[in-house]
C-alpha positions as CSV (number, residue, x, y, z in Angstrom):
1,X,-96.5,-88.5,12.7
2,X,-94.6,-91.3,12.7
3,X,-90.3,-90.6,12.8
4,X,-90.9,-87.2,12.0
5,X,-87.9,-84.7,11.0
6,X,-86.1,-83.1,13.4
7,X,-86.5,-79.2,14.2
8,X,-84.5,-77.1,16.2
9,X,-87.4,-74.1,16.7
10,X,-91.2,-74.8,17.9
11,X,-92.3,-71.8,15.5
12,X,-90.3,-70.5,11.6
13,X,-89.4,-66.9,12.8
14,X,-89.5,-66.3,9.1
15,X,-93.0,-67.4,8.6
16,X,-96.4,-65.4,9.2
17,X,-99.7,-67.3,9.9
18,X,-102.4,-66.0,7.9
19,X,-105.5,-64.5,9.5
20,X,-108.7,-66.1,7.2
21,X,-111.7,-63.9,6.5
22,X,-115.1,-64.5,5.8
23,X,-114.7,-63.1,2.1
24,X,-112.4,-66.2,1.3
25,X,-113.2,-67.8,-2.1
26,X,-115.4,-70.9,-1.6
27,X,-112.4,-73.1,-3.2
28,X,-110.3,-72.6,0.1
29,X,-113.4,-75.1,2.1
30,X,-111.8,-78.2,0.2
31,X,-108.7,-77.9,2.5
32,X,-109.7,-77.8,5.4
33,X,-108.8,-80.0,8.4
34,X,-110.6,-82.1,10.4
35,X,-112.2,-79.5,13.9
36,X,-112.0,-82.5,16.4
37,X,-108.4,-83.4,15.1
38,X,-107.1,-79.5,14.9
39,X,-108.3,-79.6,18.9
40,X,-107.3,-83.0,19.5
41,X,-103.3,-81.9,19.0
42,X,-104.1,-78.4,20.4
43,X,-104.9,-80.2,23.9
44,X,-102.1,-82.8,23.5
45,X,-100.0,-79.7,22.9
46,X,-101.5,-78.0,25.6
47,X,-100.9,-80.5,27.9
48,X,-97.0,-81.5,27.2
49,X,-96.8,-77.2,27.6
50,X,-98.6,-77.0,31.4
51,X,-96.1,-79.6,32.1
52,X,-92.4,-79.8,31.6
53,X,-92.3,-78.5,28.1
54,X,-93.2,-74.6,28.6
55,X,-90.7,-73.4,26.1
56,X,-93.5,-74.2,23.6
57,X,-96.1,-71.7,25.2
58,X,-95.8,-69.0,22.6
59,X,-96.3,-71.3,19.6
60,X,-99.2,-73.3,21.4
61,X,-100.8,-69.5,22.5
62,X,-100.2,-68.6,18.6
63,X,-101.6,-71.7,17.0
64,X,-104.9,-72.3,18.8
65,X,-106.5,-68.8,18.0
66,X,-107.5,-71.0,15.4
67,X,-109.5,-73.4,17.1
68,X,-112.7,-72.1,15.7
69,X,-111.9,-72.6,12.1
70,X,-108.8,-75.1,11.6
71,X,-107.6,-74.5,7.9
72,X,-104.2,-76.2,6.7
73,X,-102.5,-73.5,7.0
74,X,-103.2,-73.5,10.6
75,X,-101.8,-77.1,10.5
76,X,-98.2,-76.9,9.2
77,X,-96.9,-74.7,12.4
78,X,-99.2,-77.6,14.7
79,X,-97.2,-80.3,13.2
80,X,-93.4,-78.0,13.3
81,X,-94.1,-78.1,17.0
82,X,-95.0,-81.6,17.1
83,X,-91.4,-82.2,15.4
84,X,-89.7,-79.9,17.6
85,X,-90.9,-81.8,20.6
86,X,-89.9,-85.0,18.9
87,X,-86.0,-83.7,18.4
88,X,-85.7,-82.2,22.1
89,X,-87.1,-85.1,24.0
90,X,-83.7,-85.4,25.9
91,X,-84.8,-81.5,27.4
């Protein structure tokens, strides 16, 4: 993500993330996202959260139940929290 927008929250507290089922049509397989990219970010993220940057712990905690099975639905709140980091760097 290169000069991403700025964010003031790590998580939309508007916003549910959907719990995917095994009866999903087959149509939903075509958006999928990459497994070793999903777990890729959730370590970066991981990381940057053990360190200095634990006011991301919920939405890292939330986000990588998903580990298993990254959809991209599962990747729109893994990039937010990429963008949030990006706008607080100074914190």
């Amino acid at each position: 993500m290169n000069n991403p927008r700025p964010i003031s929250t790590p998580l939309d507290p508007l916003s549910r993330i959907p719990a995917r089922t095994q009866t999903d049509g087959e149509d939903n397989q075509v958006k999928e996202v990459s497994i070793e990219a999903y777990q890729s970010a959730m370590g970066s993220l991981m990381y940057a959260m053990l360190g200095p940057r634990v006011d991301i712990a919920y939405a890292v905690g939330l986000v990588s139940q998903f580990n298993h099975a990254p959809h991209w639905e599962y990747w729109i709140p893994v990039k937010r929290v990429f963008r949030y980091l990006g706008a607080t760097r100074h914190l």
